[in-house]
N, C-alpha and C positions, 0 to 999 in steps of 0.2 A: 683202638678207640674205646671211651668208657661207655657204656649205655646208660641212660638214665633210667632209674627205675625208680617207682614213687617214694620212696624211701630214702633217696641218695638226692631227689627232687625239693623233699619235703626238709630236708635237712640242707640245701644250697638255702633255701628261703627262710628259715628261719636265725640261720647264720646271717644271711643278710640283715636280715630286721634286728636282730638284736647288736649289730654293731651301727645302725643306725639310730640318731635321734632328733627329733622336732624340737628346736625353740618354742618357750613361748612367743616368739613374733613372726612366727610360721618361716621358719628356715629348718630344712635340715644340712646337719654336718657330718659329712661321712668319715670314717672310719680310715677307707680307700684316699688316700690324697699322693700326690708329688712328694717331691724329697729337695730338701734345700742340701746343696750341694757344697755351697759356700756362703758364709762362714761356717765354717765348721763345729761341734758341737766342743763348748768350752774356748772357743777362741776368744784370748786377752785382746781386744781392739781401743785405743788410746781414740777420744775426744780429737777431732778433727778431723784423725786420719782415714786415707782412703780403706777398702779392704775388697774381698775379691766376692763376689755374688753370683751366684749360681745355682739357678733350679730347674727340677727336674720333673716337667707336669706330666698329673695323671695320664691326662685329656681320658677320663673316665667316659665321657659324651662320644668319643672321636667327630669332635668338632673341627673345622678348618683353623679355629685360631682358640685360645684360651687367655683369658684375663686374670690375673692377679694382682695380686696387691699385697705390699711389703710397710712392715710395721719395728719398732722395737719397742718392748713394754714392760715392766716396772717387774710385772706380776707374770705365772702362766695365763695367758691366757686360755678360759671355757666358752663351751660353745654355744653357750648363754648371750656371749659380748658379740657377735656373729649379727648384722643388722640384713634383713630382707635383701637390701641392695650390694652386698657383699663387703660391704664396710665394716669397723672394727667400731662399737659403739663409742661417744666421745668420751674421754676420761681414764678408758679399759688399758691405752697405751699411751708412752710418750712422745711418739716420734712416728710420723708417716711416711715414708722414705719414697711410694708413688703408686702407680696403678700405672702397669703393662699390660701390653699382649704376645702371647706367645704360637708363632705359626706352627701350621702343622703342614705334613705333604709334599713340604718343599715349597712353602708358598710361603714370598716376602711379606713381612710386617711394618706397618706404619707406625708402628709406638714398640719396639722389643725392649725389655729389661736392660739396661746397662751391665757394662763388665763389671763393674764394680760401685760401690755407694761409699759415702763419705759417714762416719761414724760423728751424728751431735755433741754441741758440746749443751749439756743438761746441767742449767745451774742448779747448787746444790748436791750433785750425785758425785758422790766420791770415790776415787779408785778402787776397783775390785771387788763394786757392787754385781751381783748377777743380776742379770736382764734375760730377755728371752725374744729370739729376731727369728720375726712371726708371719709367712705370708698364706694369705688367703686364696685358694683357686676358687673361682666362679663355673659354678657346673651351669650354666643359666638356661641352655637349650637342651636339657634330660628331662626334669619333670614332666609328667605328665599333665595337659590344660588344666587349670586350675589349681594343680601340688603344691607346695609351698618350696621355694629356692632350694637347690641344692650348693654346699660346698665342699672344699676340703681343706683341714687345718693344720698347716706345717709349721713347730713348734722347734726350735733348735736352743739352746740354753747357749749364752754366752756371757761374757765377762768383762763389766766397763770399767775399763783400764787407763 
């Protein structure tokens, strides 16, 4: 086992702090987030069709359940576009695919993610534009009273096909 000692103390905290940052609309977005599992990174997905979805939450909080929320949007999304309520601000994306939750513990959920989602069709966007299929975890029970929202931002680049 490692000891902590003020130096190896001082230097966990600072690493933390500098991969974290505050919005201005008092959110922070961490660093630490989930991993989207699927679509995978560069995946050609064709207007209409189904595709496979899959993520992989922090649960930074170790929460009983975790929320997120699934986007696809034009541009990367920063952590600027990140709104208090862990929404993605209007405009920032094109497509809101939904808000789940994700159990922990082995404890059933009332709203889980789907196996897969259905890829928009986006008038005007033409094949083999890059997009970026974006979901949000809600850290919402970490802060401490009064903090301002924590998140985490999973960014996956893909290809509208």
């Amino acid at each position: 086992m490692r000891t902590l000692t003020p130096t190896v103390l001082l230097s966990s905290i600072l690493t933390t702090l500098t991969t974290t940052r505050a919005t201005p609309g008092g959110v922070v977005v961490w660093s630490h987030q989930g991993t989207t599992q699927s679509p995978t990174e560069g995946a050609a997905i064709k207007p209409g069709a189904a595709f496979p979805f899959s993520y992989r939450q922090a649960n930074m909080c170790k929460d009983d359940a975790v929320k997120v929320s699934s986007y696809l949007s034009r541009n990367a999304p920063s952590q600027s576009t990140v709104l208090p309520n862990g929404q993605l601000a209007p405009g920032s994306f094109a497509h809101h695919f939904g808000d789940w939750t994700i159990s922990n513990w082995g404890l059933p959920s009332k709203n889980p993610p789907p196996a897969t989602l259905v890829m928009p069709v986006l008038d005007g966007t033409k094949p083999g534009t890059p997009m970026w299929f974006v979901v949000v975890e809600n850290y919402a029970e970490c802060p401490p009273h009064g903090q301002p929202n924590w998140f985490g931002l999973s960014t996956t680049p893909v290809v509208y096909d």
